[in-house]
N, C-alpha and C positions, 0 to 999 in steps of 0.2 A: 857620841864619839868616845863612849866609857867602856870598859870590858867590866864583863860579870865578873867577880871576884871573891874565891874561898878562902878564907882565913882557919888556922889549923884549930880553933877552936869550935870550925864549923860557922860563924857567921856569914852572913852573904852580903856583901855589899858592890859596891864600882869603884872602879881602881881606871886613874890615867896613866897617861904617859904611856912610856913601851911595854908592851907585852910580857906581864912575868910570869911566872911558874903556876902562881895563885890562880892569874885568872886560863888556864889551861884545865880542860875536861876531857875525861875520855866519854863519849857515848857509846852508850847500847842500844840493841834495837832488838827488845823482848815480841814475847808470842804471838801476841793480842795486838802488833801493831806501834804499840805506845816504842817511847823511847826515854831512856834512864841516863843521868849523867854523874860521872865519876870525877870527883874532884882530884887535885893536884898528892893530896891527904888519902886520899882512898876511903873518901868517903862520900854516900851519894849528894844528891841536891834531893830534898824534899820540900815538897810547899803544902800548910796543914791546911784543916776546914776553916782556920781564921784568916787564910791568906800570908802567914808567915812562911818564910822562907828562908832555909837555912842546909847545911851541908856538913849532917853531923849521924847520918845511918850507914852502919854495915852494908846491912841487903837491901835489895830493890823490890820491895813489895807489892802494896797498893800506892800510897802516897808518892813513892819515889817515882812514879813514871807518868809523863807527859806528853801530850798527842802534838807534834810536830807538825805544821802546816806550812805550804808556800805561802808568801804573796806575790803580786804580780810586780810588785818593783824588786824582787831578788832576794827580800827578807826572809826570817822564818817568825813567826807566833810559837809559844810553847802554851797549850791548856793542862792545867793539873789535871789530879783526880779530881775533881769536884765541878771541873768547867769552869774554872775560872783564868784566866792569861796571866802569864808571867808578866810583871811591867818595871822597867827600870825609871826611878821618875826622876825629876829633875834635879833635885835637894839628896841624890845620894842613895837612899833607900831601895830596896830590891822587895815586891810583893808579888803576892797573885790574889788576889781580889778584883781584877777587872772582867766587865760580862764581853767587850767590846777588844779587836786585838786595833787599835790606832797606831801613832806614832811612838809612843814611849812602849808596846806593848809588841814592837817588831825588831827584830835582831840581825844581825848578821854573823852567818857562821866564818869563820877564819880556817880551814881546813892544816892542822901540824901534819908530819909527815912522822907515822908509828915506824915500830921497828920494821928493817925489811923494805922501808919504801921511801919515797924521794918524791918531794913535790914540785912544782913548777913555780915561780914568782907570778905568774898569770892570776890578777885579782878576779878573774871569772871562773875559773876552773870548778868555786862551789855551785855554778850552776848548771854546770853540766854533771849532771847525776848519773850519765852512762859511766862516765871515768871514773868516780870512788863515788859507793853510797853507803852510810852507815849500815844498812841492812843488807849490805853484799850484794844489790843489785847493779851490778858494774861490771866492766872488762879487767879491773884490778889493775889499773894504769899505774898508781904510785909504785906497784910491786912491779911491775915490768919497766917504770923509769928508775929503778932503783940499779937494776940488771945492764941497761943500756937505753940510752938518749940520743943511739945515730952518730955520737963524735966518731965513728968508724965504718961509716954507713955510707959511705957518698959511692956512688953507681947503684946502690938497691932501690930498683923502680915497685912504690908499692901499687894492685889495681882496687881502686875501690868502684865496688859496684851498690849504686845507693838510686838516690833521685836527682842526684847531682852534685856538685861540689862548686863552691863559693872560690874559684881562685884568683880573687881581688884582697880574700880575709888577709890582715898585717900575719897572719899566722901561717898562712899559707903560700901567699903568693910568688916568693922564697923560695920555695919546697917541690914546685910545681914541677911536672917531669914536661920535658918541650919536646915537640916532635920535629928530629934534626932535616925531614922532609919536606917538613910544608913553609910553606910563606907567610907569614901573617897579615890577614885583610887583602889580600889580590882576589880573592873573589876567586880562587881556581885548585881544586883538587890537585896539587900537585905531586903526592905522591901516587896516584894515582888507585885509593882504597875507597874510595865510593865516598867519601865526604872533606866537604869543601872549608877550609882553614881548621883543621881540627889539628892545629898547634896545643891543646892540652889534652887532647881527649874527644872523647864522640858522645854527642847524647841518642840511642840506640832506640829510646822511644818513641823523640820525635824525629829521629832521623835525620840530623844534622852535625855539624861539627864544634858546635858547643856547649859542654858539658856542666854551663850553669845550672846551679840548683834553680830547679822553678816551680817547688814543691814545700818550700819552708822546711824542708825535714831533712835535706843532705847534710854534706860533710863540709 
């Protein structure tokens, strides 16, 4: 429950309580994959071949960059140059000398909102990597909720065409467009468009009137 923490002398340690300045990084995401981080100071994170770790280099070389990995509960791992994990451990201390990424060796990233962009309060937002990735793999979502968030939007029907869509999600359910035709559960086509209670929508694949995701991979 610590945040990683730059000190302007370049020290690395864990800092509680609320979120300051210190423990705030910009990443990169160089050539080769790897990814660099920029401290509060402008200056990077590096961890050496002893496992020391510290945030006191200009440029982003060899040393300064670390291969980012998921895990499957929502964390991230960082491995240095050397393959060894970043770990914050209990008593305070910030290394990388670990061969194994466990508990004290997984992270959680906090997504701020850069210039130009606006982020959501939604503490899942880091794992959807379609909406902001550090490596530009995204729709650029903070930049377009930065532009507009819909307070001016009410009548615009959007169509998503996917594998389906989840409209039970707390995010969506809300949001849903209704079809002012139909009846919902009477068992009867009532507007008469070839599918039966399709009150949010149609699913066109399996030919019915509802447009649950039943693909693990809709909206």
């Amino acid at each position: 429950g610590t945040y990683l923490s730059a000190s302007d002398d370049g020290s690395v340690g864990q800092a509680t309580g609320a979120l300051q300045e210190s423990g705030k990084f910009a990443i990169y995401a160089n050539e080769d994959g790897t990814v660099s981080f920029k401290s509060h100071y402008g200056k990077y994170l590096v961890a050496d071949e002893q496992g020391v770790v510290r945030a006191d280099r200009v440029d982003a070389s060899a040393w300064e960059k670390f291969q980012i990995s998921r895990n499957d509960n929502g964390t991230v791992s960082l491995a240095s140059h050397f393959g060894k994990y970043l770990s914050a451990e209990e008593w305070g201390d910030v290394v990388a000398n670990r061969d194994n990424a466990s508990l004290w060796e997984q992270f959680h990233m906090s997504q701020m909102a850069g210039p130009g962009q606006r982020m959501p309060d939604d503490p899942a937002v880091p794992q959807l990597w379609g909406m902001h990735h550090y490596a530009g793999f995204d729709i650029d979502a903070p930049e377009a909720w930065k532009i507009w968030t819909g307070e001016v939007g009410k009548g615009i029907t959007v169509a998503v065409i996917d594998t389906g869509i989840d409209y039970n999600h707390e995010d969506l359910k809300e949001q849903m467009w209704v079809n002012p035709l139909e009846i919902p559960g009477n068992g009867i086509d009532d507007d008469g468009n070839g599918y039966v209670d399709d009150v949010h929508g149609a699913d066109f694949a399996n030919e019915d009137g509802d447009p649950m995701d039943d693909n693990i991979h809709g909206t």
